[in-house]
C-alpha positions as CSV (number, residue, x, y, z in Angstrom):
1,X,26.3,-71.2,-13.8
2,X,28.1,-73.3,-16.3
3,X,31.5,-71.4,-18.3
4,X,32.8,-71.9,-21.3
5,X,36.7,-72.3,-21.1
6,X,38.6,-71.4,-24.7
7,X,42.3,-72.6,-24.2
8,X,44.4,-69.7,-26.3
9,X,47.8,-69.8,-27.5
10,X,49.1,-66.5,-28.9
11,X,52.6,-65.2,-30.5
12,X,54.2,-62.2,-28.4
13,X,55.3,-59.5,-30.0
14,X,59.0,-59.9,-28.7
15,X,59.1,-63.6,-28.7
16,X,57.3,-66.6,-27.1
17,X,53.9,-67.5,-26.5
18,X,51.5,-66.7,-24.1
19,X,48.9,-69.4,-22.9
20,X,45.6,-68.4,-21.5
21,X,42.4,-69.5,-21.1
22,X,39.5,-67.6,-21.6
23,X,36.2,-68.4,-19.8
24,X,32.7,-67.1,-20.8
25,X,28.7,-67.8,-19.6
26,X,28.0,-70.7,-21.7
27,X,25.9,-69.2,-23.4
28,X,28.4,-67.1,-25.1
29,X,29.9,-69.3,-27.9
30,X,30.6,-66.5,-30.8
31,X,34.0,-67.4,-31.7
32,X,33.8,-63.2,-32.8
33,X,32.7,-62.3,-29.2
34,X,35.7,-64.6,-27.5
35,X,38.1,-63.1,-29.9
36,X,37.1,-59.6,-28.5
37,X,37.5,-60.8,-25.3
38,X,40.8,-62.4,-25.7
39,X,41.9,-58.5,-27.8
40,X,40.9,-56.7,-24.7
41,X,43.3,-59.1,-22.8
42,X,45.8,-58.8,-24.9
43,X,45.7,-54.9,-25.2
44,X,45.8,-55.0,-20.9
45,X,49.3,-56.8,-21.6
46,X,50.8,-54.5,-24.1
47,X,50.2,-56.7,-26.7
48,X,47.2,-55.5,-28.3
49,X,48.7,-56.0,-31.9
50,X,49.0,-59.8,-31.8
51,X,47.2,-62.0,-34.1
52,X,44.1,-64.2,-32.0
53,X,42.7,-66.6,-34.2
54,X,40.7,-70.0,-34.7
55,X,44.2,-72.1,-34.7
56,X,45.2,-69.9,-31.8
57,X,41.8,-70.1,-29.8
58,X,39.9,-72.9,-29.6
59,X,36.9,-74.4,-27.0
60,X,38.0,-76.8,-25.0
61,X,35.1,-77.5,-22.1
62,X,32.3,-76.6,-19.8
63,X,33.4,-75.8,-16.1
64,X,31.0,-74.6,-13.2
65,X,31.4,-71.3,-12.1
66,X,34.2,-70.7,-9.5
67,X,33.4,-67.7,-7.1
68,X,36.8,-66.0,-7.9
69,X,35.4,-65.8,-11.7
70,X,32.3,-64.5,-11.4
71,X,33.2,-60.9,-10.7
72,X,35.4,-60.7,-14.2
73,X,32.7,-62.3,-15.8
74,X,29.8,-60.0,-13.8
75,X,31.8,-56.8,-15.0
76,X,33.0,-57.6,-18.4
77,X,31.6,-60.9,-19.6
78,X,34.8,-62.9,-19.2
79,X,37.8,-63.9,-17.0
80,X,41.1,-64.7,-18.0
81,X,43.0,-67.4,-16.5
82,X,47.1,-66.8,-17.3
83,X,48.7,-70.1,-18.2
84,X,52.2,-69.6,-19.2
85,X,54.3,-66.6,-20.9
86,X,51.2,-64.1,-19.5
C-alpha cells in the first residue's frame, strides 16, 4: 500500500510551531479530509483551536506503507509522524 505524506506546519497556541507530517492511503487526497485529520491531531495535543490550512498543510510525496503505520491508518485513516515542537 502506497501513503500519502502531507508535511504540516502549524502555530501553537503559546508560541512556536509544531511540524508534523500527516500520512493517508493514497487514495485519500481531500485536502478537507487531511485537514480533519490533522484537527483530530491537534485536539489530542491540546491545541485543538489552531489554525490548519493550505499554507500550513501541503502534499509532499508517496511513501510505501511502513508496518508501524498501518495500525493508525487501519483504525483511524491516518498516522501522524511528530517532526519538531509536537
Amino acid at each position: 500500500m502506497k501513503v500519502n505524506v502531507w508535511d504540516t506546519y502549524v502555530k501553537k497556541q503559546g508560541g512556536g510551531i509544531m511540524h508534523f507530517d500527516i500520512l493517508a492511503p493514497a487514495e485519500v487526497m481531500e485536502t478537507k479530509t487531511i485537514f480533519e485529520f490533522g484537527k483530530q491531531y491537534l485536539i489530542s495535543k491540546d491545541q485543538g483551536n489552531s489554525e490548519l490550512t493550505s499554507n500550513q498543510c501541503r502534499f509532499c510525496h508517496v511513501e510505501q506503507l511502513q508496518p508501524e503505520w498501518e495500525e493508525n491508518i487501519r483504525n483511524h485513516g491516518y498516522h501522524i509522524i511528530e517532526m519538531e515542537g509536537c
